[in-house]
Backbone of each chain as ProteinMPNN parsed JSONL, in Angstrom:
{"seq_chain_A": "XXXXXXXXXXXXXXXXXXXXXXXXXXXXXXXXXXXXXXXXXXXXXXXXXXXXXXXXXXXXXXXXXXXXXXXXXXXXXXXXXXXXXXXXXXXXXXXXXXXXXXXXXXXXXXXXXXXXXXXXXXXXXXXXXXXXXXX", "coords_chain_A": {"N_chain_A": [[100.293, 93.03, 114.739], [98.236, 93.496, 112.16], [97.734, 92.071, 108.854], [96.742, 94.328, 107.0], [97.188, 96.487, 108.761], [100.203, 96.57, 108.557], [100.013, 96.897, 105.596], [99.367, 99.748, 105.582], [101.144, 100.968, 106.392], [103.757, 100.129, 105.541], [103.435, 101.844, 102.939], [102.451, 104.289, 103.975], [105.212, 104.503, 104.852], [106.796, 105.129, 102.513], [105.842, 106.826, 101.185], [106.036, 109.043, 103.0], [108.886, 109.33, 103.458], [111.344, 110.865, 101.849], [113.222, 109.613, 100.62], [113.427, 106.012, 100.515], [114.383, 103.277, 101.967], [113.735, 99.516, 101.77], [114.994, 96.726, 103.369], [117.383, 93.986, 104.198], [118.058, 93.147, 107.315], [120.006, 95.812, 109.025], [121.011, 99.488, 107.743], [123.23, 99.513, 108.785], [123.584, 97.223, 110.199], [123.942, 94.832, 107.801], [122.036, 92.057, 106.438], [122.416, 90.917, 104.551], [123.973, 90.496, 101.577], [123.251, 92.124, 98.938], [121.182, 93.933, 99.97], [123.299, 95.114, 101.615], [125.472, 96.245, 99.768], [123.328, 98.165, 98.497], [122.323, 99.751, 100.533], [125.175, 100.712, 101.358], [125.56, 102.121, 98.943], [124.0, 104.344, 99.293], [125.152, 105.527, 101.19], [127.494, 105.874, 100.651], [126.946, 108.422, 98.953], [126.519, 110.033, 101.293], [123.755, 110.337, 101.774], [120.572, 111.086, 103.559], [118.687, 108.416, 104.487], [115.606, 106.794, 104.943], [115.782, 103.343, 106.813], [114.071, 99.794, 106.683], [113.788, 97.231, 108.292], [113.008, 94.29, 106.254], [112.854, 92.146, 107.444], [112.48, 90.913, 110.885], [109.438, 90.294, 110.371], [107.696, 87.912, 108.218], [105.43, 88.842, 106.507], [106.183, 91.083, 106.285], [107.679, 91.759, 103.97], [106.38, 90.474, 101.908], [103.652, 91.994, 101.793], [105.389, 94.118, 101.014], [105.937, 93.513, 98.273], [104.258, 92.787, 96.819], [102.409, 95.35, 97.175], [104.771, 96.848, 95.341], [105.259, 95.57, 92.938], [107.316, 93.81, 93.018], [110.015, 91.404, 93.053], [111.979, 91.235, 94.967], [114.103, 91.853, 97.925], [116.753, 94.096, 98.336], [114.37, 96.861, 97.747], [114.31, 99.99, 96.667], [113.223, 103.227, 96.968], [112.51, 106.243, 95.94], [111.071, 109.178, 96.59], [108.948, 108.486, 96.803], [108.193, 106.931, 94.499], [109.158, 103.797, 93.315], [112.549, 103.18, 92.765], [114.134, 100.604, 92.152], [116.244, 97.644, 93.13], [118.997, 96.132, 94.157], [120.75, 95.891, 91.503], [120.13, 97.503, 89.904], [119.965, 100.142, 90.959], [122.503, 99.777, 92.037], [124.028, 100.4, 89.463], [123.043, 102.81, 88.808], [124.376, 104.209, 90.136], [126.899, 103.959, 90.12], [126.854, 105.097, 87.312], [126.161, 107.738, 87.642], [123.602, 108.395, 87.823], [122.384, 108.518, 90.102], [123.013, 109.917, 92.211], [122.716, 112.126, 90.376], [119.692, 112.137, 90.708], [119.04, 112.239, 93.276], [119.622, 114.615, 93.668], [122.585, 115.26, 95.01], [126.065, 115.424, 95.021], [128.456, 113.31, 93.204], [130.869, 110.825, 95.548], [134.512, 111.713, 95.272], [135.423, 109.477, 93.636], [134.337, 108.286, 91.727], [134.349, 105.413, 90.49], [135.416, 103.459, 92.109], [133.804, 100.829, 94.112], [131.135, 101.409, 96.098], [131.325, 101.884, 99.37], [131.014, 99.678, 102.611], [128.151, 99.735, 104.762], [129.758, 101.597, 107.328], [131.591, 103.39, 109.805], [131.603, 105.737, 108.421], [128.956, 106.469, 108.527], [125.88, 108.641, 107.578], [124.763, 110.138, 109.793], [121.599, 108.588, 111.179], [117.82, 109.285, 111.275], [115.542, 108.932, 110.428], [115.303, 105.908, 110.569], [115.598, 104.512, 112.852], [113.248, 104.67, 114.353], [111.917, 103.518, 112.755], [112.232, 100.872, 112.436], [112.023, 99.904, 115.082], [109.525, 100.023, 115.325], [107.738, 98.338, 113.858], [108.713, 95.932, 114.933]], "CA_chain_A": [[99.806, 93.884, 113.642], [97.252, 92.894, 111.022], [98.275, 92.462, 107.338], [96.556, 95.69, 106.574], [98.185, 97.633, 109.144], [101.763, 96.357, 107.852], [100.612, 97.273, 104.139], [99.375, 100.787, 105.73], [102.655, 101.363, 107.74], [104.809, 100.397, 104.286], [102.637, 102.754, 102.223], [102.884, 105.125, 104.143], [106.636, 104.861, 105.247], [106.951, 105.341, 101.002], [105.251, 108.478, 101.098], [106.298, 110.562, 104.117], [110.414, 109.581, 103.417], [111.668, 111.048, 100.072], [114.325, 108.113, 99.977], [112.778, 105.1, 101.429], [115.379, 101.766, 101.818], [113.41, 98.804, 102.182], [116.648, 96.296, 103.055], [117.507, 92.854, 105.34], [118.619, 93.934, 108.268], [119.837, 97.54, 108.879], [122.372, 99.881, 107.358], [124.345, 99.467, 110.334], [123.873, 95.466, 110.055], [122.876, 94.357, 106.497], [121.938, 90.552, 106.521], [122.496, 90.451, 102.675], [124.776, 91.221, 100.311], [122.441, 92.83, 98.215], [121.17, 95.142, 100.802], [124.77, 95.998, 101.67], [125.521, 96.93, 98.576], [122.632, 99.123, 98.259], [122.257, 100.492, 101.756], [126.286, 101.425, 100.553], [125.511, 103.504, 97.711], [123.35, 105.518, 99.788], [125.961, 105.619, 102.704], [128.801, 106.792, 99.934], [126.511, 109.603, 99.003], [125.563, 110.913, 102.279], [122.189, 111.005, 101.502], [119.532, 110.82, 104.655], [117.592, 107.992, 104.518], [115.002, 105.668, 105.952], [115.016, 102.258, 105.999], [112.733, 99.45, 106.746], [114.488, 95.853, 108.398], [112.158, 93.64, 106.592], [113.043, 90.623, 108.513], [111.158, 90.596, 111.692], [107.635, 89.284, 109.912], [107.821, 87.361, 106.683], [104.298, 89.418, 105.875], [106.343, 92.634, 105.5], [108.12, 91.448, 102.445], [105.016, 89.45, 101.36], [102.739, 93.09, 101.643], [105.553, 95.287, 99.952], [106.262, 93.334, 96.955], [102.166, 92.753, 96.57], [102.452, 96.952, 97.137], [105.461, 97.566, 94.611], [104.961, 94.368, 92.23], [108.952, 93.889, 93.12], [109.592, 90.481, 93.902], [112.656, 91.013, 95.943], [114.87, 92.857, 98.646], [116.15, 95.132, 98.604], [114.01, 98.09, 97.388], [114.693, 101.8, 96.985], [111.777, 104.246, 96.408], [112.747, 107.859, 95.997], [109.982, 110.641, 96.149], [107.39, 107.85, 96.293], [108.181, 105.609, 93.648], [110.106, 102.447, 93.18], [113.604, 103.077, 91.98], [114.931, 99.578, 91.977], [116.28, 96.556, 93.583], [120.253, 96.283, 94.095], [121.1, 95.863, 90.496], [119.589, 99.022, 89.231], [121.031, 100.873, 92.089], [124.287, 100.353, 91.559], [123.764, 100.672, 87.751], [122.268, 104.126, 88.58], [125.07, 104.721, 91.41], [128.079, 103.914, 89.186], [126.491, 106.105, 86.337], [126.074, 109.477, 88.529], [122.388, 108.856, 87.886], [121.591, 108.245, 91.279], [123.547, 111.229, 92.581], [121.788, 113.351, 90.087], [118.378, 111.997, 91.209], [119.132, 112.579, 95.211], [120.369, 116.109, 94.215], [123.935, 115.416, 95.493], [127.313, 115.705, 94.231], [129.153, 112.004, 93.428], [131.7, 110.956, 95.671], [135.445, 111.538, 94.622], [136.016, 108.713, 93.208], [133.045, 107.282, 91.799], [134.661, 104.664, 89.999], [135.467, 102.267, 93.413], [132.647, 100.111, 94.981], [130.466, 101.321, 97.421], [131.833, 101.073, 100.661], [129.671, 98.74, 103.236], [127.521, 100.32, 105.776], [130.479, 101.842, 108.542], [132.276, 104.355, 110.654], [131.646, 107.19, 108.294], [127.556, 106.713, 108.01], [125.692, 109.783, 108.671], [123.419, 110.522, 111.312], [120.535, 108.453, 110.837], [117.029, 109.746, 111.546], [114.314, 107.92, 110.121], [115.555, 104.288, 110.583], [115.458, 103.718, 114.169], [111.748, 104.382, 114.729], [110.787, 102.472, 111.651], [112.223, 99.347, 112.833], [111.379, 99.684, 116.53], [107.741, 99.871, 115.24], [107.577, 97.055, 113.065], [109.431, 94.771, 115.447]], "C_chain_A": [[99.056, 93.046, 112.613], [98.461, 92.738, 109.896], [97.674, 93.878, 106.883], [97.121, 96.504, 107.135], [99.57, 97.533, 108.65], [101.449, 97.251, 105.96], [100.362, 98.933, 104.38], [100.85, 101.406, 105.994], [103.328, 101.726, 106.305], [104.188, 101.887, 103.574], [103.046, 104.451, 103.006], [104.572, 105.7, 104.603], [107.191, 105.253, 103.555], [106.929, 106.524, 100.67], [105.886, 109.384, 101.936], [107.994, 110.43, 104.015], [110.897, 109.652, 102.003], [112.621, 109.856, 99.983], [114.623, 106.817, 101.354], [113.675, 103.916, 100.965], [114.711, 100.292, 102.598], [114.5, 96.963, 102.456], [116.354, 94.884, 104.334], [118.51, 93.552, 106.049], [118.88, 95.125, 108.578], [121.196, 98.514, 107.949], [123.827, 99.659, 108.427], [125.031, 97.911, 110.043], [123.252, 94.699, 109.336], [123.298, 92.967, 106.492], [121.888, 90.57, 105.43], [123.469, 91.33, 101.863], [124.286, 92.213, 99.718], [122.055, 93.931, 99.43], [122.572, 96.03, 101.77], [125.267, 96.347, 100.93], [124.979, 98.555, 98.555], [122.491, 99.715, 99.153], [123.955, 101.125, 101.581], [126.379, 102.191, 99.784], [124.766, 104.567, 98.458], [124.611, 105.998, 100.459], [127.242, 106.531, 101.467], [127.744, 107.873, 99.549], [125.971, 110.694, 99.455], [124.548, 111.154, 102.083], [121.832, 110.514, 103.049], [118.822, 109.928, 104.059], [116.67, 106.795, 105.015], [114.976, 104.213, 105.62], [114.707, 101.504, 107.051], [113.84, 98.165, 107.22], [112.794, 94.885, 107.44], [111.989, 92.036, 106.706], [112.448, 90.079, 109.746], [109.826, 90.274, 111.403], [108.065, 89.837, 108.542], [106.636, 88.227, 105.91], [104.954, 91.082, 105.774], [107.129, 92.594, 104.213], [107.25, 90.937, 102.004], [103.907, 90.979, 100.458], [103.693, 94.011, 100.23], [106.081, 94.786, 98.673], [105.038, 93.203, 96.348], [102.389, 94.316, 95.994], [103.266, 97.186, 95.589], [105.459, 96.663, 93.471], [106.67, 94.099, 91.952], [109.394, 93.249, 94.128], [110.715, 90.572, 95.368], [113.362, 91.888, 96.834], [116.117, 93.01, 98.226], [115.302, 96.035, 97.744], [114.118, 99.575, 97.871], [113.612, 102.988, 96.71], [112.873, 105.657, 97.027], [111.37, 109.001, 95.738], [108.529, 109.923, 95.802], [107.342, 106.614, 95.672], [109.681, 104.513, 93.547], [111.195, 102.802, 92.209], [114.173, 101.6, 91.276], [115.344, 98.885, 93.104], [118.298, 96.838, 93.29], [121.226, 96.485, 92.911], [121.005, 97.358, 89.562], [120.054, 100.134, 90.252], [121.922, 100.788, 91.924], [124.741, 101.214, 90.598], [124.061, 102.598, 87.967], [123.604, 104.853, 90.06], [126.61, 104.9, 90.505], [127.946, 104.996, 87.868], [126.491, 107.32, 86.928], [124.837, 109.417, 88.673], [121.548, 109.573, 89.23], [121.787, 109.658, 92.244], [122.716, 112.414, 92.642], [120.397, 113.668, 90.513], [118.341, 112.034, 92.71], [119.686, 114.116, 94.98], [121.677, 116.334, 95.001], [124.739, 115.494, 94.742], [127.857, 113.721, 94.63], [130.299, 112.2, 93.973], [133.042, 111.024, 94.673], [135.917, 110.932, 93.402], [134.96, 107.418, 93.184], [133.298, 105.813, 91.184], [135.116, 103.465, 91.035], [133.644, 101.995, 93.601], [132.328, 100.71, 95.971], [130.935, 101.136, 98.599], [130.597, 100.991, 101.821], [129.364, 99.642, 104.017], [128.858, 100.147, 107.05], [130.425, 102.94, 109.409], [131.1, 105.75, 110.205], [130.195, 107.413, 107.586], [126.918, 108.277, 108.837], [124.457, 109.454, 109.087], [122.406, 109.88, 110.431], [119.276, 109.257, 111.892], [115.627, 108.722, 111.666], [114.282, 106.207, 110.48], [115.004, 103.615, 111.697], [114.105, 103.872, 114.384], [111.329, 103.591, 113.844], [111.082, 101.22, 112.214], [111.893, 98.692, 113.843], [109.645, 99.422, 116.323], [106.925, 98.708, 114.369], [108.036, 95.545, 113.737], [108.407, 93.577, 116.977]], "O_chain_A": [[99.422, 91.901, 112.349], [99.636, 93.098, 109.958], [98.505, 94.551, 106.273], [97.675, 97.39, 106.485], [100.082, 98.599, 108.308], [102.264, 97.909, 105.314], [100.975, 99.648, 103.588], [101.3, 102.459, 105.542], [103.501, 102.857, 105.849], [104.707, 102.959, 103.883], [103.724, 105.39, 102.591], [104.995, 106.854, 104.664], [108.295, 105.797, 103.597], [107.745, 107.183, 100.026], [106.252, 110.484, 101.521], [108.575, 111.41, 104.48], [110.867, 108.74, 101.176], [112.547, 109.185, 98.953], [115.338, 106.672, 102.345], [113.732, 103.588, 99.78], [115.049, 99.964, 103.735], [114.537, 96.177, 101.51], [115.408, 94.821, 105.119], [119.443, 94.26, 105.67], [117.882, 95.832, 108.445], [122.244, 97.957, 107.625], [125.055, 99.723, 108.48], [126.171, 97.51, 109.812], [122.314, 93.983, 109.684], [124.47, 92.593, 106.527], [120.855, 89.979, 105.115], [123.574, 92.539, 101.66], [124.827, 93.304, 99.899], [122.904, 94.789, 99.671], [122.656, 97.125, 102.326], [125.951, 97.258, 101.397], [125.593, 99.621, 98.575], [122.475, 100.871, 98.728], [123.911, 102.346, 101.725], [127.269, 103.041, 99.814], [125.001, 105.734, 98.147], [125.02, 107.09, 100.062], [127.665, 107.675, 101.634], [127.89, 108.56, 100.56], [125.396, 111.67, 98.973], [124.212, 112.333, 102.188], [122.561, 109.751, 103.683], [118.202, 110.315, 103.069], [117.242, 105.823, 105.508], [114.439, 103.745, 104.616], [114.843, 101.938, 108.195], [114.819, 98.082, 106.479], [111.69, 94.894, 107.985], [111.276, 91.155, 106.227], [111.954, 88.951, 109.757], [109.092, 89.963, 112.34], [108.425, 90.875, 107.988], [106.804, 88.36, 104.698], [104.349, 92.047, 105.306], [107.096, 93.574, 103.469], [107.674, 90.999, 100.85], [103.551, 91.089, 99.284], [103.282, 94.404, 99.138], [106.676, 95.59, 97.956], [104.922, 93.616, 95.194], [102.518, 94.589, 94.8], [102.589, 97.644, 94.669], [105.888, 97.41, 92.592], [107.175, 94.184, 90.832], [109.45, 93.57, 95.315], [110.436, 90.144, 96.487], [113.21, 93.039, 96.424], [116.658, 92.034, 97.709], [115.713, 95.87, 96.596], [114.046, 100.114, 98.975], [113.777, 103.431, 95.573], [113.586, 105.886, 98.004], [110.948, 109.427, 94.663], [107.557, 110.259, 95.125], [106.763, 105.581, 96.009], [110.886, 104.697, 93.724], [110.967, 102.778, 91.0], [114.56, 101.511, 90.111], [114.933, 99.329, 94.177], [118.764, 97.571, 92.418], [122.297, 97.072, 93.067], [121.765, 97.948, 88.795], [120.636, 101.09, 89.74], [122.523, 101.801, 91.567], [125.438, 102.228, 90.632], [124.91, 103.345, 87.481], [123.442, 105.89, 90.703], [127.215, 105.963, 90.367], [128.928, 105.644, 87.507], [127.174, 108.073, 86.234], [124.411, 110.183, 89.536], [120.715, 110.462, 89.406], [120.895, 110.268, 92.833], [122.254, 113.174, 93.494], [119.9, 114.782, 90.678], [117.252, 111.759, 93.214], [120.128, 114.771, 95.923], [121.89, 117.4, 95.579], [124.381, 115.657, 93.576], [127.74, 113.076, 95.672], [131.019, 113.127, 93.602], [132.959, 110.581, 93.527], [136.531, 111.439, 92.462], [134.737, 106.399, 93.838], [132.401, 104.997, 91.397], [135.114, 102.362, 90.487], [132.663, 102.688, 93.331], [133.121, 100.689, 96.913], [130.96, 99.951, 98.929], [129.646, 101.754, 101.987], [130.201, 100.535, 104.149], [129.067, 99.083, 107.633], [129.35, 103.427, 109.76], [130.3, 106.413, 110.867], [129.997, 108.105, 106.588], [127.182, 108.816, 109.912], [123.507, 108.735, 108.781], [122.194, 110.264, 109.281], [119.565, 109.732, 112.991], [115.026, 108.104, 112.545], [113.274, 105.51, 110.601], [114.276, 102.622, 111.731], [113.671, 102.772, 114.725], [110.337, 102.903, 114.083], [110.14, 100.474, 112.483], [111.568, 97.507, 113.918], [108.839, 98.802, 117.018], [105.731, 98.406, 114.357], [107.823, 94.421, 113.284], [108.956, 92.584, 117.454]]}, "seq_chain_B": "XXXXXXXXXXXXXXXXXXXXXXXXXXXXXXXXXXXXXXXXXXXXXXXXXXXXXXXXXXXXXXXXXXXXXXXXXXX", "coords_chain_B": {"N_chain_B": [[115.302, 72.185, 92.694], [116.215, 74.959, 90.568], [118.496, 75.073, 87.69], [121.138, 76.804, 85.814], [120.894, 76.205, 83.063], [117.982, 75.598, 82.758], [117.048, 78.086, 83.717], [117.721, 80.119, 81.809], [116.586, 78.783, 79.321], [114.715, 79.472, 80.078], [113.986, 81.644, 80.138], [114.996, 82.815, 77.458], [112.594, 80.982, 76.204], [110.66, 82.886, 76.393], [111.384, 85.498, 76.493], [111.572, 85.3, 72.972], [114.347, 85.31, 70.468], [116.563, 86.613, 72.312], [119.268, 87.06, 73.703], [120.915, 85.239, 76.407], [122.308, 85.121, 78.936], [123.317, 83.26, 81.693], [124.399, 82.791, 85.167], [125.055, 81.072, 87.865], [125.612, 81.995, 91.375], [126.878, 81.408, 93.084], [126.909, 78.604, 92.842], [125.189, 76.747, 94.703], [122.558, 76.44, 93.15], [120.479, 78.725, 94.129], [121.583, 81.199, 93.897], [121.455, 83.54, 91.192], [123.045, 85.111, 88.478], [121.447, 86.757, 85.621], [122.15, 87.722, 82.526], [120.913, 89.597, 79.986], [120.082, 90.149, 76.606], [117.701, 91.647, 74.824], [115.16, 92.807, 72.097], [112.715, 93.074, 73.135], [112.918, 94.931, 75.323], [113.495, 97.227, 74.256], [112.265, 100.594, 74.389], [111.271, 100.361, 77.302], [111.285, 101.437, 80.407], [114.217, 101.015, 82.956], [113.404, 99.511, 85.49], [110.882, 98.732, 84.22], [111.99, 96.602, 82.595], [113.92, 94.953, 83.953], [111.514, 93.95, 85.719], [110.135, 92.35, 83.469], [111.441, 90.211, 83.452], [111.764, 88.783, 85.788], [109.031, 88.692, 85.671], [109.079, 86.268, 84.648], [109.753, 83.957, 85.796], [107.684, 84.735, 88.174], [106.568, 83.572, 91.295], [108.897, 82.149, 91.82], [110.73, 83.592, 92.307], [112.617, 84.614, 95.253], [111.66, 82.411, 96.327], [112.237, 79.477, 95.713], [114.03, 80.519, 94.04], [116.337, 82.162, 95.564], [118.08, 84.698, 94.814], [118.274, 86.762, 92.112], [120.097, 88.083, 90.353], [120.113, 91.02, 88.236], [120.668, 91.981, 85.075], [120.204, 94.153, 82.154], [119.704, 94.588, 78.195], [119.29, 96.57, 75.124], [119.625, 94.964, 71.849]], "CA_chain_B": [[116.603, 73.279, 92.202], [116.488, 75.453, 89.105], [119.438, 75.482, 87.2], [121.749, 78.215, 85.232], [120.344, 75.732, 82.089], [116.62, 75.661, 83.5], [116.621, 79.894, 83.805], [118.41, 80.26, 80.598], [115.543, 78.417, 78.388], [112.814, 79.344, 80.339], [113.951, 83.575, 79.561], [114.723, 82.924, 76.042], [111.444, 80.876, 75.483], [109.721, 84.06, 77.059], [111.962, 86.663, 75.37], [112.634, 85.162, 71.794], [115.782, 85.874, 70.042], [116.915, 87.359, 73.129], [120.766, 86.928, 74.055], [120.403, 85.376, 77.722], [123.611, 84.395, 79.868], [122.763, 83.17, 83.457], [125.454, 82.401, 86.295], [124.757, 80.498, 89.312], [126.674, 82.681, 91.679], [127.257, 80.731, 94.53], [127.373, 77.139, 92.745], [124.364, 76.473, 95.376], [121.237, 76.753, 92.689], [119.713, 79.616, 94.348], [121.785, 82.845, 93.798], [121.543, 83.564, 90.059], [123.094, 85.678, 87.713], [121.309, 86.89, 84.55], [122.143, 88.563, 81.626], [119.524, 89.516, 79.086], [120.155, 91.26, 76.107], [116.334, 91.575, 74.129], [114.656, 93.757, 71.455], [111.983, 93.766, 73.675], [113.652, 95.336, 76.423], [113.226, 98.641, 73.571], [111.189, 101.85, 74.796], [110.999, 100.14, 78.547], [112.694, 101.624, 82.053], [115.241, 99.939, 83.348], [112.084, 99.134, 86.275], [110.3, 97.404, 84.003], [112.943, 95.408, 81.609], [113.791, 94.485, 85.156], [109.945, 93.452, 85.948], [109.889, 91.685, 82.618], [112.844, 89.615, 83.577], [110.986, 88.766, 87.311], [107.513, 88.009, 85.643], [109.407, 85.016, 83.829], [110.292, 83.148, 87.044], [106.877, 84.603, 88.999], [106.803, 83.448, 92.459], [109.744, 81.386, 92.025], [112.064, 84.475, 93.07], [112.629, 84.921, 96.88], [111.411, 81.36, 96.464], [113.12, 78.409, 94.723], [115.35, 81.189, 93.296], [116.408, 82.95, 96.304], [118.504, 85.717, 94.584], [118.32, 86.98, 91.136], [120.641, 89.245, 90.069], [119.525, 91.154, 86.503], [121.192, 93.039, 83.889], [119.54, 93.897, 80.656], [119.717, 95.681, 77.363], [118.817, 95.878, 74.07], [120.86, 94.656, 70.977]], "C_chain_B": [[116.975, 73.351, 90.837], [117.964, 75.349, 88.688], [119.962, 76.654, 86.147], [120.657, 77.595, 83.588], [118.812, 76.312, 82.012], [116.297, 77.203, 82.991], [116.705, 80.046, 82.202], [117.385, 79.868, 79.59], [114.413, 78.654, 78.352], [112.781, 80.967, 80.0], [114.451, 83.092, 77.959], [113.65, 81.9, 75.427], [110.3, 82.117, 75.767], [109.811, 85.291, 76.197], [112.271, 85.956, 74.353], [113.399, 86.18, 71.193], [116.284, 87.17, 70.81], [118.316, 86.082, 73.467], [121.03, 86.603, 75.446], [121.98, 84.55, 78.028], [123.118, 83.937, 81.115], [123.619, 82.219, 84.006], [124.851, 81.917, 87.369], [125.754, 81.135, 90.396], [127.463, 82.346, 92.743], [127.247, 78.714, 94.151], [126.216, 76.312, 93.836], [123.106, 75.771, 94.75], [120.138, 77.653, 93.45], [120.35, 80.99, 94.454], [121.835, 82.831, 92.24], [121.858, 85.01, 89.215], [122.241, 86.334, 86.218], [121.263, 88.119, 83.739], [121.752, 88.666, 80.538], [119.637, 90.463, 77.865], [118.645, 91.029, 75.091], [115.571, 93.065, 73.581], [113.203, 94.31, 72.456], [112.035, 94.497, 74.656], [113.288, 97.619, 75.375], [111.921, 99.726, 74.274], [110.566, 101.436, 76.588], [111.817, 100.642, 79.469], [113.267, 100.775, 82.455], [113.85, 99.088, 84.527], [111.277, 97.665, 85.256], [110.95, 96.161, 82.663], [113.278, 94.514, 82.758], [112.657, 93.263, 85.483], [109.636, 92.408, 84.703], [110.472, 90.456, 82.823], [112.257, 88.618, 84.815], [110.075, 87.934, 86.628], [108.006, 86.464, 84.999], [108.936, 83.721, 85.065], [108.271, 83.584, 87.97], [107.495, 84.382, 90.536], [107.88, 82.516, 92.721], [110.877, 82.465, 92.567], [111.748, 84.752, 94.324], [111.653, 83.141, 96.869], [112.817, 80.387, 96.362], [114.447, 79.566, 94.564], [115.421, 82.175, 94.456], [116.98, 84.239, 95.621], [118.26, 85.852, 92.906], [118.697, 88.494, 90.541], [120.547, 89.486, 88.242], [120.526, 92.225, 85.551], [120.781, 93.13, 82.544], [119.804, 95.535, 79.864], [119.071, 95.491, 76.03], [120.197, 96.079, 73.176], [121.212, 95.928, 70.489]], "O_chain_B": [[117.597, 72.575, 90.111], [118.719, 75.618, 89.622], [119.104, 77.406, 85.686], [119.842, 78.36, 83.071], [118.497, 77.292, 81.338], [115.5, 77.486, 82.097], [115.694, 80.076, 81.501], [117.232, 80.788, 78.787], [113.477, 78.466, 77.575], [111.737, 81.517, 79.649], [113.425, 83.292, 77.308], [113.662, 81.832, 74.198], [109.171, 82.092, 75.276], [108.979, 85.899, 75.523], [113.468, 85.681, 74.436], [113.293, 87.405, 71.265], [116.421, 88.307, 70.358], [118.337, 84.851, 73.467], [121.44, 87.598, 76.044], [122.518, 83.632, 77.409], [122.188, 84.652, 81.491], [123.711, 81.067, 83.583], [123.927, 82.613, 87.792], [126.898, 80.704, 90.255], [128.477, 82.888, 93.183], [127.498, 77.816, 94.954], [126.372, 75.092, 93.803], [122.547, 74.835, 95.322], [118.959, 77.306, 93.379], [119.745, 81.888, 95.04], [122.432, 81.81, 91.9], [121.045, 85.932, 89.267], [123.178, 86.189, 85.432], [120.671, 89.171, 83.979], [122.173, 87.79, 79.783], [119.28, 91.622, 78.074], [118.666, 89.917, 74.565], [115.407, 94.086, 74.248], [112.754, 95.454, 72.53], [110.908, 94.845, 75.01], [113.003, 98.716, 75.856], [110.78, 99.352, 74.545], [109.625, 102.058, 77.08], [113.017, 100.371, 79.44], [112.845, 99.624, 82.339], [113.451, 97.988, 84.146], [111.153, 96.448, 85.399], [110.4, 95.219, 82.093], [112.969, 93.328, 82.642], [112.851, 92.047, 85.497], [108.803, 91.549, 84.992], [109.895, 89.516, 82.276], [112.436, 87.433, 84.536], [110.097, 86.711, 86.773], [107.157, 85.575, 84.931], [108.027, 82.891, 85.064], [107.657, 82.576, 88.322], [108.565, 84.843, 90.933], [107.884, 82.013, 93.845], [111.837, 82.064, 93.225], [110.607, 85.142, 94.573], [110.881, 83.057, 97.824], [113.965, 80.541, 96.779], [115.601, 79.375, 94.947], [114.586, 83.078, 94.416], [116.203, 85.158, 95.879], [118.015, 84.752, 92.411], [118.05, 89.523, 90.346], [120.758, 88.691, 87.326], [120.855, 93.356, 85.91], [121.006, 92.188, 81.785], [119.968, 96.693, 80.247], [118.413, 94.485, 75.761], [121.219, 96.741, 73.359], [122.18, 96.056, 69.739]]}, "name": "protein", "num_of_chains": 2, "seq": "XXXXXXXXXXXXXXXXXXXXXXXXXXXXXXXXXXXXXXXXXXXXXXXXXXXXXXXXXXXXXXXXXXXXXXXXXXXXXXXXXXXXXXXXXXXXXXXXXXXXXXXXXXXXXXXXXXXXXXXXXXXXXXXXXXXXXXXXXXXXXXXXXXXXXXXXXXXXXXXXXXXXXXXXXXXXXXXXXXXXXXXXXXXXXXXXXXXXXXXXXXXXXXXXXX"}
């Protein structure tokens, strides 16, 4: 793949998934703290959503921090735009914000940590073609 | 290899009279804590108090500074 097709691909993987997880490794098998974390806050709020390994070529983290001016992984875009990076995710996960801004209800017992990408993830959709196509 | 010192002088010569803490989180010199409290941080999204925080360092994050974990507010 070119560098332009990688910054097309991101760009558009931004646009066509209302809650886009750009993360190391996958929700399944997050190579970072930080993206286990944050691929976790999604996973406790059942939300659907896509994300992006971007570990197979150093030029797809290179393109989407160029793209989002956001130097590091992970990133979260909701509805397009750049939510944040693991810190602001939580922030916004521990507050209800994040909840309120995915249109869900907070788990139980919002006051525990995140639990890591497991058992009780739901059905992904979007993930597995994005990473097969980038790889 | 930046240090907790290093970060720490180089965000409060950036932000003055800003309230800056910064942890090394792994004792390594490349996972870093920082905590930023700054007036200029006023009327900005968390995004870009964030981004303000980032532009200090430049291309030194996911560099030199592999991690940089942020927290900011104002006084």
């Amino acid at each position: 793949m070119t560098d332009t097709e990688i910054r097309e691909y991101i760009g558009q993987a931004i646009n066509e998934n209302e809650v886009m997880l750009f993360m190391k490794g996958t929700p399944e098998q997050p190579a970072c703290g930080f993206s286990l974390r944050t691929s976790g806050a999604l996973n406790a709020l059942g939300v659907h959503y896509a994300a992006l390994d971007v570990l197979p070529d150093p030029r797809i983290r290179s393109e989407l921090s160029e793209l989002s001016g956001w130097p590091t992984i992970p990133q979260l875009f909701i509805g397009g735009e750049l939510v944040g990076g693991c810190d602001i995710v939580i922030e916004m996960y521990e507050t209800g914000e994040l909840a309120g801004k995915l249109g869900v209800e907070m788990p139980e017992e919002p006051e525990e940590a995140p639990p890591a990408a497991g058992a009780d993830m739901p059905a992904q959709q979007g993930p597995i073609a994005l990473e097969n196509r980038l790889e | 290899m930046p240090s907790t010192q290093d970060l720490q002088q180089r965000l409060v010569s950036a932000l003055p009279g800003a309230k800056v803490t910064v942890e090394d989180l792994t004792g390594g010199g490349d996972h870093f804590r920082a905590e930023v409290v700054s007036e200029r941080f006023a009327g900005l999204s968390r995004i870009e108090q964030h981004q303000l925080v980032y532009g200090v360092f430049g291309d030194e994050v996911g560099g030199a500074i592999h991690a940089l974990s942020i927290k900011t507010s104002t006084p």
